[in-house]
C-alpha positions in Angstrom: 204.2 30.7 -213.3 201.8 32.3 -211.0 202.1 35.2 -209.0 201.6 35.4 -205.3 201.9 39.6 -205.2 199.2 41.2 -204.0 197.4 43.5 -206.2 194.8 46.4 -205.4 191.2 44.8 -206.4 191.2 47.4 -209.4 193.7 45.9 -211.3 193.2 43.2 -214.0 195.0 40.0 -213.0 198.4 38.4 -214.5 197.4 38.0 -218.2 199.1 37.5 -221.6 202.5 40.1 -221.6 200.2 42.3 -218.8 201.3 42.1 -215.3 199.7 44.9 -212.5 203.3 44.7 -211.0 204.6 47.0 -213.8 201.3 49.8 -213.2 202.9 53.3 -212.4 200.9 56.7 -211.4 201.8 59.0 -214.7 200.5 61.7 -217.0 197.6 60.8 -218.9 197.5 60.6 -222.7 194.0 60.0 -225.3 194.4 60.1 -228.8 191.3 60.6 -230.9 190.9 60.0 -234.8 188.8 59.4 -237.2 188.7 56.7 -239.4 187.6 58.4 -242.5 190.7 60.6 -242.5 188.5 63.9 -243.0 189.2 66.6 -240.9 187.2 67.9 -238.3 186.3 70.2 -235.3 184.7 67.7 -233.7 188.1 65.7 -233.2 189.3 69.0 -231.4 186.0 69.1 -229.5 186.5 65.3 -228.5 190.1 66.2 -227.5 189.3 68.8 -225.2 187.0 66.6 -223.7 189.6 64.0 -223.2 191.6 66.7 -221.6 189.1 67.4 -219.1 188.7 63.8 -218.3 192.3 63.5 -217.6 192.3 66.6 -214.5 192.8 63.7 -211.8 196.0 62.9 -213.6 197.7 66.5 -213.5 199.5 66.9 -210.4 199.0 70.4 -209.0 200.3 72.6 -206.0 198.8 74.2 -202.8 197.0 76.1 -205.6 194.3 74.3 -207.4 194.6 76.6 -210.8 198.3 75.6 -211.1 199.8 72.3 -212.5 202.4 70.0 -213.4 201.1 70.3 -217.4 198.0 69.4 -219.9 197.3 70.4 -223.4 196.7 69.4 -227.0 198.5 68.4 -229.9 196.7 68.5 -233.5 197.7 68.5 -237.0 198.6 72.2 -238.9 194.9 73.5 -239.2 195.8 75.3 -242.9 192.6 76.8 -243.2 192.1 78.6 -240.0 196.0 80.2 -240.3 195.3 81.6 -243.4 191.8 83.3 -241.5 194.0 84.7 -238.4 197.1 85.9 -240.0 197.8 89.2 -242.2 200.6 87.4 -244.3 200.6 85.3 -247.1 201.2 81.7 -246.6 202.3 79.0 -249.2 200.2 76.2 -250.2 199.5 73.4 -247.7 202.4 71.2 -246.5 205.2 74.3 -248.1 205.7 75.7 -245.3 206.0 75.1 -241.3 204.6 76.1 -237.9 205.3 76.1 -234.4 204.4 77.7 -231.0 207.7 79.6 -229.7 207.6 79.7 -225.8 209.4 83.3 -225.6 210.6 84.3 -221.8 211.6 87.7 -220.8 210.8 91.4 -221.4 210.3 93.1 -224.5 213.4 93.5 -225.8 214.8 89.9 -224.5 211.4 88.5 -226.8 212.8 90.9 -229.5 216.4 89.7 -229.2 215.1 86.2 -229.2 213.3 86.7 -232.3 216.1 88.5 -234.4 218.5 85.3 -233.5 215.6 83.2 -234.6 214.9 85.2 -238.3 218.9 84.8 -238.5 219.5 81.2 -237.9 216.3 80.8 -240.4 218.2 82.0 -243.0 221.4 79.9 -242.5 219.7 77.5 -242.6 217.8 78.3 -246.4 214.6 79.0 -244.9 212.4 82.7 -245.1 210.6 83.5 -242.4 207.1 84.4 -243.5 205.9 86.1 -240.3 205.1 86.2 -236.6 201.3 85.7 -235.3 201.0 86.4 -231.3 198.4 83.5 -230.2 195.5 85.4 -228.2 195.8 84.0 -224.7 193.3 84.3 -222.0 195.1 83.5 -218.0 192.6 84.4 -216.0 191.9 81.3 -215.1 195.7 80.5 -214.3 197.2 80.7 -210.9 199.6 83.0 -209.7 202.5 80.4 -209.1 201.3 79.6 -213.3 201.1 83.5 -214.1 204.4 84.6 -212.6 206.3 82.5 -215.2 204.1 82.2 -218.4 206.0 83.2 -221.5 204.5 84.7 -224.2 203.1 82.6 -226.7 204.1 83.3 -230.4 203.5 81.2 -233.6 206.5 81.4 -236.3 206.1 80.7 -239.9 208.9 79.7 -242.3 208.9 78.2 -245.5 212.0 77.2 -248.2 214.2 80.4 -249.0 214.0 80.8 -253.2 212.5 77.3 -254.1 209.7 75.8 -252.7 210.4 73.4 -250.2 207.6 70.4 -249.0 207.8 67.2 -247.7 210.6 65.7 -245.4 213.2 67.9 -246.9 211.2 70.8 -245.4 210.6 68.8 -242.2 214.4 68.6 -241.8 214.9 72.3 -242.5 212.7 72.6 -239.5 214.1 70.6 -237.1 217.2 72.0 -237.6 216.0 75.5 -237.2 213.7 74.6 -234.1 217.2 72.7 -232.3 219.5 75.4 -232.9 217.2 77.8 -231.8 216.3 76.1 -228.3 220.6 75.9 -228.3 221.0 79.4 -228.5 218.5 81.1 -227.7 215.5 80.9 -224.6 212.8 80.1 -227.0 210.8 76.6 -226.5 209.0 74.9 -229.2 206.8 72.2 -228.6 207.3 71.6 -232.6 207.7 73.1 -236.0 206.5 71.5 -238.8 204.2 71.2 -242.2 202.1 69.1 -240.8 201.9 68.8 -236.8 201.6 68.1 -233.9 201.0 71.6 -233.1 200.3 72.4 -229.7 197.3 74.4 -228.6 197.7 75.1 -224.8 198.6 77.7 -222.9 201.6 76.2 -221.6 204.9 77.1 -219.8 208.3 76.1 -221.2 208.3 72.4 -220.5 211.7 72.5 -219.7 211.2 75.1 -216.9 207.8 73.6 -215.8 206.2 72.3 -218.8 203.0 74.2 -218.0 201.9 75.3 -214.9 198.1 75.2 -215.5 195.6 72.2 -214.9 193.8 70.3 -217.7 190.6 72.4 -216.5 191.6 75.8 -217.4 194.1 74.8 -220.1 191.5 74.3 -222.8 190.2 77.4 -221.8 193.4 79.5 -221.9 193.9 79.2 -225.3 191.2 81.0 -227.6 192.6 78.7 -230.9 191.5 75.6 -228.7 188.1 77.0 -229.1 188.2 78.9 -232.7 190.1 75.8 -234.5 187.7 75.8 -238.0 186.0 72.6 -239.2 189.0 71.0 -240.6 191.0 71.4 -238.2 192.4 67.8 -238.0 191.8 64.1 -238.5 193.7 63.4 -235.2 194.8 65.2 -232.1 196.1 63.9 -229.0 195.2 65.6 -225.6 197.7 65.2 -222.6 197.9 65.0 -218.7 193.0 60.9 -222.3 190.5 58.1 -224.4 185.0 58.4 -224.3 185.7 55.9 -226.1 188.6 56.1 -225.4 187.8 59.1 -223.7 188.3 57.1 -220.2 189.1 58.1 -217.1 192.7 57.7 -216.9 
């Protein structure tokens, strides 16, 4: 049966499963992969772009530099770790990473991180170190500034035995739940093998992150420094050229 609903002249007509009645204004999303499977910086490059694209879909506030959210997600870039931090790391895939969003002061971000080291090891995992993730917010508002955590990358890996695979992955999760239970801390995810997020975002729970998709690729110097094979996929949001269209 026809529709007699008027729809704005952009909109494609009644077609197949589509209808234009269902079209909501929402966040923008682009994936971008390769269809080779070979890792690259030019899938990181292509993301960013995306993430430019999608500005018009970020909501922002009486200040221009400060937004509802935007970012990237890519796969663990194992090479370019092992470059930036002054700890050893386990072979690919043995051990896991994630962005902690930590609030507070210094000793609050201490406290938090004790808990964090404590839980790790109930639950049979070593933490292998701490990397702070350089962050450049000048081009954040001050609404964005006033509440931006700091921005600290954990790595764990199996305590005694080496540990890969889902069981690792599970190890993870339960460490990155209980964590965001009982402490402050915000991870936009943990694991062996991604997504790992490369933004300079807020805590998502609080205000996901308060900059715009214009000065969030710039806010994060690994957005930038990500090595050649960095990932076969990465998924920019609030994105497809190709896809990377407009929204």
């Amino acid at each position: 049966m026809s529709s007699t609903h008027a729809f704005p002249p952009n909109f494609p007509p009644p077609q197949g499963l589509y209808d234009p009645r269902h079209e909501k204004d929402a966040c923008g999303v682009a994936m971008v992969a390769t269809l080779t499977g070979e890792a690259s910086h030019d899938i990181v490059a292509k993301a960013l772009t995306a993430l430019r694209n999608l500005d018009h879909r970020g909501a922002a506030g009486a200040e221009v530099n400060s937004g509802d959210g935007a970012g990237i997600l890519l796969q663990v870039p194992d090479a370019f770790l092992r470059d930036v931090t002054d700890f050893e790391l386990p072979p690919a895939r043995a051990y896991a990473v994630g962005t902690a969003f930590l609030p507070g002061d210094d000793e609050a971000v201490a406290a938090i991180r004790r808990r964090i080291e404590e839980i790790a090891d109930e639950e049979g995992l070593a933490v292998l170190g701490w990397r702070e993730v350089p962050v450049d917010d000048s081009t954040l508002g001050a609404t964005a500034r006033s509440v931006m955590p700091r921005f600290v990358q954990l790595f764990v890996a199996g305590k005694g035995a080496r540990v890969t695979g889902m069981a690792l992955e599970r190890l993870a999760f339960c460490l990155r739940k209980r964590a965001e239970s009982e402490t402050d801390v915000y991870f936009p995810s943990l694991s062996s093998t991604g997504p790992r997020s490369c933004t300079s975002a807020l805590d998502p729970r609080r205000a996901r992150k308060l900059a715009t998709s214009s000065p969030a690729w710039r806010g994060n110097a690994d957005a930038s420094a990500v090595s050649a094979e960095a990932a076969p996929t990465a998924t920019a949001t609030t994105v497809p050229e190709a896809a990377l269209a407009r929204g």
